[in-house]
Backbone bond lengths (Angstrom), bond angles and torsions (degrees), N, CA, C in turn:
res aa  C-N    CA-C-N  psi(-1)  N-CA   C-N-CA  omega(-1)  CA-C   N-CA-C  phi
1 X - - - 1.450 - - 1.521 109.01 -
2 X 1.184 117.31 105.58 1.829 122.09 164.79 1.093 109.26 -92.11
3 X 1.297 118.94 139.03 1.419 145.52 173.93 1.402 110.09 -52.05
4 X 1.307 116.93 116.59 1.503 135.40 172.66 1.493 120.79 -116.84
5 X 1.073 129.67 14.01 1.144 131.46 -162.08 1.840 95.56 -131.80
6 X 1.272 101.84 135.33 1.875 104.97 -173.68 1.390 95.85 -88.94
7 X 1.544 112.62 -173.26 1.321 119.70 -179.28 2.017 98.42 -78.22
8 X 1.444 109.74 -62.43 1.505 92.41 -164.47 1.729 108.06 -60.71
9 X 1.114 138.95 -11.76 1.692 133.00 163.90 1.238 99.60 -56.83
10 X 1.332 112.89 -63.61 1.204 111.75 -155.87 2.094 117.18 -74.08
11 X 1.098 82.49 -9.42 2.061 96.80 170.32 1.498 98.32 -91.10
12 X 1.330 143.07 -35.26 1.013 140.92 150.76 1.627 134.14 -34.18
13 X 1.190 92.54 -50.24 1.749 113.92 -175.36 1.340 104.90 -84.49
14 X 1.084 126.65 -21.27 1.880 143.29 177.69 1.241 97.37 -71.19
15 X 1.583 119.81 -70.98 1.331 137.77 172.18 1.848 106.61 -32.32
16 X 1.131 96.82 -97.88 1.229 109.98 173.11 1.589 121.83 3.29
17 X 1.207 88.60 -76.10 1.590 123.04 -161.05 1.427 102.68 -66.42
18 X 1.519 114.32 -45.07 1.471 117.70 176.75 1.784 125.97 -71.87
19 X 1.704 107.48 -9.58 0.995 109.74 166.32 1.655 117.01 -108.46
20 X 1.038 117.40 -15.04 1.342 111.46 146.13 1.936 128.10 -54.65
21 X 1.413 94.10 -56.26 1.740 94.75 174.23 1.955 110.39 -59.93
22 X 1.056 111.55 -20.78 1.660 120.50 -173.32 1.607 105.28 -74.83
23 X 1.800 106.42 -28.69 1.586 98.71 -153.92 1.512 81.53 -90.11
24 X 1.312 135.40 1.12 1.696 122.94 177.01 1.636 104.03 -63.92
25 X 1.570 111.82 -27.64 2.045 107.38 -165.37 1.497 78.06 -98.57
26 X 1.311 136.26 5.68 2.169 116.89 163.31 1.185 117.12 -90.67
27 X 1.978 118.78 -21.75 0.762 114.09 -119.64 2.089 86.64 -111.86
28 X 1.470 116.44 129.84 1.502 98.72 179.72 1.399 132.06 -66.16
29 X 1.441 111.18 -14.26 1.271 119.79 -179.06 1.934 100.28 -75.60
30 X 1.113 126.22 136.02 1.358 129.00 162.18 1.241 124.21 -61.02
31 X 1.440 112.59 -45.93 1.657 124.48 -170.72 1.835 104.84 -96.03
32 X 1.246 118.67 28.47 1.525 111.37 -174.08 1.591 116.43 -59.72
33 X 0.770 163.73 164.23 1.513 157.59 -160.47 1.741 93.49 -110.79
34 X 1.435 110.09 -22.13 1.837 100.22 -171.00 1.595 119.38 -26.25
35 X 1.431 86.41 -40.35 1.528 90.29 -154.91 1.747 101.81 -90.20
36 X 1.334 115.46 -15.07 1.429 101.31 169.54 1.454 122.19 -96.48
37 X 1.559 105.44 9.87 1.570 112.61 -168.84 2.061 86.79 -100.43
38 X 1.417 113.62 -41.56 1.359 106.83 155.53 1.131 153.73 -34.06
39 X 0.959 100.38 -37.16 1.695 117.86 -167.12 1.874 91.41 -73.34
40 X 1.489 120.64 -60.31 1.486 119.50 -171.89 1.597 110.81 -47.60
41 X 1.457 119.42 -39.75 1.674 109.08 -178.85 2.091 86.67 -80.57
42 X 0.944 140.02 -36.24 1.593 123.10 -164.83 1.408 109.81 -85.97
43 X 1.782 126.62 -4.88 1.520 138.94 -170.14 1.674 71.18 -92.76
44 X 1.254 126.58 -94.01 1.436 141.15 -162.29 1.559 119.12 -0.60
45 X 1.921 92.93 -76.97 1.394 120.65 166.67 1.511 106.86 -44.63
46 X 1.320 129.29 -63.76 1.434 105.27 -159.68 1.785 104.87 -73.55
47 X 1.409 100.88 -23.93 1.783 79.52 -178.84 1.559 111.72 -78.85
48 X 1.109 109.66 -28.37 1.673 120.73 177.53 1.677 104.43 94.39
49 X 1.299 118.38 7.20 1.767 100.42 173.21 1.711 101.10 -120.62
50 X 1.340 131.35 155.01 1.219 136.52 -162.73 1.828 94.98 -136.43
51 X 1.375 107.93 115.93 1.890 96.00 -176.77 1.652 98.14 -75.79
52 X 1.419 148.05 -12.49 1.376 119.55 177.29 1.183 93.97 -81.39
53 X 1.616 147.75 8.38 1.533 132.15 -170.65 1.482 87.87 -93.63
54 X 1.346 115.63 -33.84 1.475 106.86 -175.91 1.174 140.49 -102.02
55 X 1.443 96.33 9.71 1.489 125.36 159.43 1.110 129.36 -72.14
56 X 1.546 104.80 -46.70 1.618 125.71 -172.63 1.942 89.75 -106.98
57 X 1.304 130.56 18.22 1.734 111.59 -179.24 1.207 121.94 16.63
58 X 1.433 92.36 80.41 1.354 127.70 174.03 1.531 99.89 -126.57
59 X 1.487 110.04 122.40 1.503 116.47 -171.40 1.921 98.88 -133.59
60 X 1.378 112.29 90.34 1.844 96.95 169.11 1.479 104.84 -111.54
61 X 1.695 122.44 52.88 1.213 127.63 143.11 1.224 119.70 -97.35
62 X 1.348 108.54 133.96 1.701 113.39 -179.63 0.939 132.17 -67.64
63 X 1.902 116.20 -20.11 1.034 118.58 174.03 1.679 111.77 -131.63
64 X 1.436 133.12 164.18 1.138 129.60 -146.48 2.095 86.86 -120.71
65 X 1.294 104.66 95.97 1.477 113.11 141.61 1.333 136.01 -130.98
């Protein structure tokens, strides 16, 4: 797995992802999906590779490791 994901996506997808998983303790419903629809943009970001980026070769890392 090489890194496909740049730094601002991937500060995005951190972002993102962490306020989605957060709005599950706002949210009144118990079973809301927020927080499991989260986790995929906040799993992504911290590893830095995304499999539809490398499906569709899509590369917004600047550098190739």
């Amino acid at each position: 797995m090489t890194k496909n994901v740049g730094s601002i996506d991937r500060m995005l997808r951190i972002v993102i992802g962490a306020i989605l998983v957060a709005l599950v303790f706002y949210m009144p419903d118990p079973f809301s999906p927020w927080g499991w629809i989260g986790v995929v943009p906040l799993a992504t970001g911290l590893i830095g590779w995304c499999p539809p980026y490398s499906i569709l070769g899509i590369n917004t890392c600047s550098t190739k490791s």
